[in-house]
N, C-alpha and C positions, 0 to 999 in steps of 0.2 A: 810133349814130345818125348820119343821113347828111344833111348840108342842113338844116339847124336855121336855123326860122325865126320870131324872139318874136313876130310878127303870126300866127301859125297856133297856137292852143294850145287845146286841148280839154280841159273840164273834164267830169269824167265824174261824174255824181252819180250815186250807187249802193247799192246792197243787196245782202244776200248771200241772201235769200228767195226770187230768181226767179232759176235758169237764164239767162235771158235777161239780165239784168243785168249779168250778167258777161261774155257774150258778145263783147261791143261791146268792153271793157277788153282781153281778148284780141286782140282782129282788128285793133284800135288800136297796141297795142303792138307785135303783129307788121308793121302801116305806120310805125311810128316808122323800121322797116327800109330804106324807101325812097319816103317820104314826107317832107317839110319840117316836121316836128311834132312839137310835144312835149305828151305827154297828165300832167295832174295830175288827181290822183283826187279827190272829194268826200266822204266819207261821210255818208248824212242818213239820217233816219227814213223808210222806205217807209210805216210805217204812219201815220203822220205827213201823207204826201203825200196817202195815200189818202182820211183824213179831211178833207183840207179842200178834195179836190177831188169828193168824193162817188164815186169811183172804187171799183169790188170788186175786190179780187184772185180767181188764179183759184178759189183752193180754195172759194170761197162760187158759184161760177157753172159748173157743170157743162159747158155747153160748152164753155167756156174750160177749165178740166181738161183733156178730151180732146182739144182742140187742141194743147196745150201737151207733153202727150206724145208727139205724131206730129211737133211739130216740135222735139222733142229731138231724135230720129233722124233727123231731117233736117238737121240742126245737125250731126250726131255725122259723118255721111258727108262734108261739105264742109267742114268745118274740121278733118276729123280730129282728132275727140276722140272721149273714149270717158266719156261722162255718165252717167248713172242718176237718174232720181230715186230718194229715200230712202221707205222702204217707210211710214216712218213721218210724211212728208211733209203729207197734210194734214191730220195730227191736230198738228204742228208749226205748221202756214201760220195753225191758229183758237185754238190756245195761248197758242203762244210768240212773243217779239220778239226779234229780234236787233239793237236797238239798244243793246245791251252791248258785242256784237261790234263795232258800228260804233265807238262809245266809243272800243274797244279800239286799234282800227287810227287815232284820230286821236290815241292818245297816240303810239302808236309813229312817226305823221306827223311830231311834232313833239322827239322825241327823240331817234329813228333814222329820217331818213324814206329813207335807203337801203334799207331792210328791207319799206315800205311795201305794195312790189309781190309780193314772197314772201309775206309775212303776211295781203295778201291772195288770192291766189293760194292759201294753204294752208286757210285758211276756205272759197273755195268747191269746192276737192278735197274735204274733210273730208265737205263736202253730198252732193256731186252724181257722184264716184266713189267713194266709201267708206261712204255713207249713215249718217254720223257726226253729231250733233246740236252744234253752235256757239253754247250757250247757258249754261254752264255752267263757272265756276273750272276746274275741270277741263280742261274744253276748251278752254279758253283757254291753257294751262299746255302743253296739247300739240301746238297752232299755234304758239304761241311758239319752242317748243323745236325743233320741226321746221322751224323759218323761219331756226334759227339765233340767235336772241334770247335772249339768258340773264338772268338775274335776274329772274326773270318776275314773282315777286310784286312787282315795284316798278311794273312796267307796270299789272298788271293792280290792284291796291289804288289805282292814278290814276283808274279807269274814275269812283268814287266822287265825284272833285273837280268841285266848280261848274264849273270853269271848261270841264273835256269834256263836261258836260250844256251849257253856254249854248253851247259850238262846234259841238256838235251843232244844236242847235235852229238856229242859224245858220244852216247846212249847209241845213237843212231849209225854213226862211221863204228862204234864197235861192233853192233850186228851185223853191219853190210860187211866187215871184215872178214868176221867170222860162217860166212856165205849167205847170209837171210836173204830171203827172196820176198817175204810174205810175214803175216803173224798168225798163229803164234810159232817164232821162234826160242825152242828150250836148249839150252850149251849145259851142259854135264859134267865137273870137273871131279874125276876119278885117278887118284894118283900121278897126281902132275898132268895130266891130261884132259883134254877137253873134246866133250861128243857132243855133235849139234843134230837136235831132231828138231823135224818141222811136222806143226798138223797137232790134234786133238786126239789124236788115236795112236799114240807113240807106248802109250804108259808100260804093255806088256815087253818092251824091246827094252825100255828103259831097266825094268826090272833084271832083265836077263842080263846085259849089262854091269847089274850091282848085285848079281847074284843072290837077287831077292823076289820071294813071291810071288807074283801079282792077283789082288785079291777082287777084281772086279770092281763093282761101284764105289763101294764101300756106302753107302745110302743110308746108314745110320749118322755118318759124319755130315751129313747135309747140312749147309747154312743156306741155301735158300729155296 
């Protein structure tokens, strides 16, 4: 990291349900490269946000579906990645919650939170190139493992404790505060102040913002 500066740091509130969510935490990490910032991640309830701000995901809004696919590949060409949705994706999006998952990444926050970024990093591999489902002991045991984190059942038998449900919900009533409708929600703290952008395609306003650059992909910094 280059030019770390504590007035510029972006919290990324996030989910591992949308594509897009994760978007921003990449393109972020890849400006950590030559940007003034240091980005800390959030994990909260998407479905959480959704309910209390009266928000549909896309799986219940059909257009939103088929937008959301065209701009995978659109995503896939200028960031150079290589995405998929998962075949089994919107029978996942009206199921299941990944607020286990989430759980999961704020025990490993607070234990390892060097491991933070691979762990999460290898949950939304697992989705969105592998079309592997994130909801489940199991899959948990082989993020972990894959991230490098051993003793998994100690992590993952914490997802259970109060104390990662109320940091969760935490996580959660401080984005619906701070107005999230949706993920991915980024808050911006510049000078005592904080700017919240929503969406995958913020990065050039951000920059403007911190009176910095904005250099496109950046696609040499690619982790995946």
């Amino acid at each position: 990291m280059h030019g770390l500066h504590s007035r510029w740091v972006f919290l990324i509130l996030r989910n591992q349900d949308n594509f897009t969510s994760n978007l921003p935490i990449q393109s972020l990490l890849r400006y950590e490269n030559v940007w003034p910032i240091k980005v800390n991640l959030k994990p909260f309830s998407l479905r959480g946000v959704m309910q209390e701000s009266g928000n549909r995901p896309p799986g219940f809004v059909p257009a939103k579906s088929m937008y959301m696919l065209k701009d995978l590949e659109r995503n896939n060409a200028y960031w150079n990645m290589k995405l998929k949705p998962p075949k089994s994706f919107m029978k996942w999006i009206k199921t299941k919650s990944s607020d286990n998952a989430m759980k999961l990444l704020l025990v490993v926050q607070k234990e390892q939170p060097e491991k933070l970024e691979s762990v999460s990093r290898e949950f939304w591999k697992r989705i969105w190139t592998r079309g592997e489902p994130i909801f489940e002991r199991e899959d948990f045991e082989q993020v972990l493992l894959a991230s490098g984190v051993s003793n998994t059942a100690h992590y993952i038998d914490k997802i259970a404790d109060a104390a990662v449900e109320h940091e969760l919900q935490k996580n959660t009533s401080d984005a619906i505060d701070s107005g999230a409708f949706g993920a991915p929600w980024i808050v911006v703290h510049k000078n005592g102040e904080e700017h919240a952008f929503f969406g995958s395609d913020r990065l050039h306003l951000i920059g403007h913002l911190l009176g910095q650059r904005f250099h496109g992909g950046l696609s040499y910094f690619s982790k995946l």
